[in-house]
Residue, then its C-alpha position, 0 to 999 in steps of 0.5 A: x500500500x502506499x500513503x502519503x501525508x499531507x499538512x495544511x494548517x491544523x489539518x493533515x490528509x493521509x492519501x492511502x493507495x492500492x491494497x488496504x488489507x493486513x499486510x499494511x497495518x505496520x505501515x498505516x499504524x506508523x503514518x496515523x501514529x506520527x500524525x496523532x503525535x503532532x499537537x499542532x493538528x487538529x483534523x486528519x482525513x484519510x483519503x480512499x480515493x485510490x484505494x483499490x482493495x479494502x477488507x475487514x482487517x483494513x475496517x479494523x485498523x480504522x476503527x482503531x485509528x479513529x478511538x486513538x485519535x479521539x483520546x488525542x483529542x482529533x477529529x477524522x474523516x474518511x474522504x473520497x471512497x471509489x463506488x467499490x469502497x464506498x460499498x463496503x464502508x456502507x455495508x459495516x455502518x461506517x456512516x454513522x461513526x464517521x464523516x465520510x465525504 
């Protein structure tokens, strides 16, 4: 997978490409953890426009990522979901947890 950060302010954008599975929770985990770590962000979005596979390991991780950042105080957002991504994150209720745009 890759990912790719962004900051603008008191915002950050991670940019997620390719397979969103288990194999790149290390990889995830380190980018959102650098981000979560950084007072002067205040909102994170994590751009799905690119991503071409998601599954259940992937749902984990940002469910995961979304109580740390709330316990850092950080608003998160889910933005940009391809029609096949968007599918599953309607399936697992992800709308009503996170702000998906």
């Amino acid at each position: 997978m890759d990912i790719r950060q962004s900051k603008n302010g008191n915002h950050a954008v991670l940019s997620l490409g390719g397979r969103f599975d288990f194999n790149a929770h290390r990889e995830f985990k380190g980018a959102y953890s650098a981000l979560l770590a950084d007072s002067s962000i205040n909102s994170i979005a994590v751009n799905l426009s690119a991503v071409a596979y998601l599954d259940s390991s992937a749902l984990g991780m940002l469910l995961i990522f979304r109580e740390r950042a709330q316990a850092a105080n950080k608003q998160i957002s889910l933005s940009q979901p391809n029609p096949t991504v968007v599918k599953i994150l309607d399936i697992a209720n992800f709308h009503k947890i996170f702000t998906i745009s």
